[in-house]
Steps between C-alpha positions, in 0.01 A plus 500: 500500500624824406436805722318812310825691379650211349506347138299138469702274272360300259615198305311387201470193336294409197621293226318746240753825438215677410339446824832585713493817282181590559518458878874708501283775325215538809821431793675781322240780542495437839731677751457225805597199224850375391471200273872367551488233304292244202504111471381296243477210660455352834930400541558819444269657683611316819867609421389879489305515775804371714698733343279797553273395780187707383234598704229380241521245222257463222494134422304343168430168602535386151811453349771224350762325706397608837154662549435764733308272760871294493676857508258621806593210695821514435519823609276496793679164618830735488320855595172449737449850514504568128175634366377371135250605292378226255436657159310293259280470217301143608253595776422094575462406880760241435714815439423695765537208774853419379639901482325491894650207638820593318496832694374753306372808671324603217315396169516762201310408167703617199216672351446698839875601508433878413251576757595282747884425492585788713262486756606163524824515577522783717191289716731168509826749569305640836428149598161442341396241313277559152271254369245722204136384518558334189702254623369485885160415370617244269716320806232499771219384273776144434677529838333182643539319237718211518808511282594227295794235597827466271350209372164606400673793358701275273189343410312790446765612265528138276113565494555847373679347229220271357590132654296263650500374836680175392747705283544729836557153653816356256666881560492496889576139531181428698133330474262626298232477758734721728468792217146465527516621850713752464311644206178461729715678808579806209133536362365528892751742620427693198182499519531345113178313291770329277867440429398825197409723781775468729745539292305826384506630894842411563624738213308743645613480820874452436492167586644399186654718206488486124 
């Protein structure tokens, strides 16, 4: 936390340049914001911020090699007072669960960057914590819903891909009847008619990614 006199530091990292320069553009109109430094990737972005030790990072959760939910860990596993600021363009719950158990203290939709951005980081810079109504709504309405084991995620994602349950069966080395149950586990946590239909929600909700 910065006191009022002093500069907030900001480290951004976005694997789109034209994102990073639109960001540097808003920081640099603004007398309380540095940016001191851009990553294109989450490696990197764990490098800088040990080098520069910012008080607020904008992380997009989305990118090769290491992701930013990797990078925030990383980070936060090294730094446990370092405040974060997911920036994304996916506003699934899936999302949104793994930037918050990662440690994010915040959750910026690239599309609400210009009105938003700043507010945002000088809230998680004091100590706050940001969460828009876009995406608070969207995580209490699926909060209770049970999330879906590494294994029915595997399945979920061979289903997403067209095979059969028996097909599903051959990949993961296992009974075919088994698959059946975990498919049956998916659609109820779901809250899926068919095999169609969950797939369908789980795009939605981040749960799986084209």
């Amino acid at each position: 936390m910065t006191t009022a006199s002093e500069v907030i530091t900001v480290l951004c990292v976005d694997d789109h340049p034209l994102v990073r320069k639109g960001i540097a553009s808003i920081l640099n109109n603004e007398s309380d914001m540095n940016l001191v430094a851009e990553a294109e990737d989450g490696r990197t972005a764990v490098e800088l911020f040990r080098k520069h030790l910012p008080h607020v990072t904008l992380m997009d959760l989305r990118m090769p090699d290491i992701d930013g939910i990797q990078a925030t860990r990383q980070i936060r596993s090294e730094y446990p007072d370092a405040r974060i600021i997911a920036l994304t363009s996916f506003d699934g719950d899936q999302d949104i669960y793994k930037a918050i158990d990662a440690g994010v203290q915040g959750y910026i939709l690239k599309e609400m960057v210009h009105t938003e951005i700043l507010n945002a980081i000088r809230v998680v810079n004091s100590g706050g914590k940001l969460m828009p109504p876009e995406v608070s709504g969207k995580f209490n309405d699926n909060e209770i819903q049970a999330a879906l084991t590494p294994r029915e995620f595997e399945v979920l994602t061979l289903v997403a891909q067209g095979l059969a349950n028996k097909e599903i069966a051959v990949k993961l080395g296992t009974a075919s009847g088994t698959i059946k149950i975990h498919v049956q586990n998916i659609l109820s946590k779901l809250q899926a008619s068919d095999r169609t239909h969950a797939v369908t929600i789980a795009l939605q909700r981040g749960i799986l990614h084209i």
